[in-house]
C-alpha positions in Angstrom: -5.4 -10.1 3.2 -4.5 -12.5 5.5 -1.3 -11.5 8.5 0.0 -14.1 9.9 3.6 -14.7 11.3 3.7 -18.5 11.1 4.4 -18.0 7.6 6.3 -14.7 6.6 7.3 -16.3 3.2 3.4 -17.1 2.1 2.8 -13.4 3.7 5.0 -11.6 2.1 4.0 -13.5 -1.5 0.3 -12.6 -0.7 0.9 -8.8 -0.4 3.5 -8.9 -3.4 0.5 -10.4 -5.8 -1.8 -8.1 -4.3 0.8 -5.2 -5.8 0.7 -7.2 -8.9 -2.7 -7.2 -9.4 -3.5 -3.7 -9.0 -1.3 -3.4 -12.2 -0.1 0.3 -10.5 2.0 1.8 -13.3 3.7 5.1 -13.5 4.0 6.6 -17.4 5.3 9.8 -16.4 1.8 12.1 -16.7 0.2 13.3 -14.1 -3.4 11.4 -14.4 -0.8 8.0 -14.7 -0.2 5.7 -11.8 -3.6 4.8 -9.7 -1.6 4.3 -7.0 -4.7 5.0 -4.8 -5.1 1.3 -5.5 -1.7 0.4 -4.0 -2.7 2.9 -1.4 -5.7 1.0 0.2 -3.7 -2.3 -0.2 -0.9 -0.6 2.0 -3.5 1.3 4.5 -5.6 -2.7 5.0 -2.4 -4.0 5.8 -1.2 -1.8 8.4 -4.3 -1.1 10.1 -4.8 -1.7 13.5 -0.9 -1.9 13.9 -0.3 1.0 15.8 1.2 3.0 13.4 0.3 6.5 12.5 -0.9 6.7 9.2 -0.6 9.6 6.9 -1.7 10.4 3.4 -0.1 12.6 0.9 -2.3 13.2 -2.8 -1.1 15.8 -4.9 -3.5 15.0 -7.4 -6.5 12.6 -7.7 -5.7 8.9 -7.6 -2.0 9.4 -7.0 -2.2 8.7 -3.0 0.8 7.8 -1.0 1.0 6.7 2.6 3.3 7.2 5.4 3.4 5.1 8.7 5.0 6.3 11.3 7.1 4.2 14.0 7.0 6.0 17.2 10.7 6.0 18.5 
């Protein structure tokens, strides 16, 4: 995925479709979601940023991150 800052409008469309595509969707249960998938879209996206990056999965293949903004 592509950053650039010349073009926060194409940016932000590009990460939105990404979301899209990983067709993440929550039906309640516990094995639901595969928001792992979401999860590496975020963590590619952020790295090299600077950010602290934390990871939170109470069960398989339901990952969440956390970046942290020093300040």
């Amino acid at each position: 995925m592509a950053k650039t800052l010349d073009d926060p409008t194409a940016e932000v469309t590009e990460v939105l479709q990404a979301f899209i595509r990983n067709a993440c969707v929550n039906d309640g249960t516990p094995d639901s979601g595969g928001e792992v998938r979401s999860a590496d879209l975020v963590t590619g996206y952020l790295e090299g940023s600077g950010l602290e990056l934390e990871y939170y999965e109470p069960h398989p293949g339901r990952r969440s991150v956390l970046a942290k903004i020093e300040g």
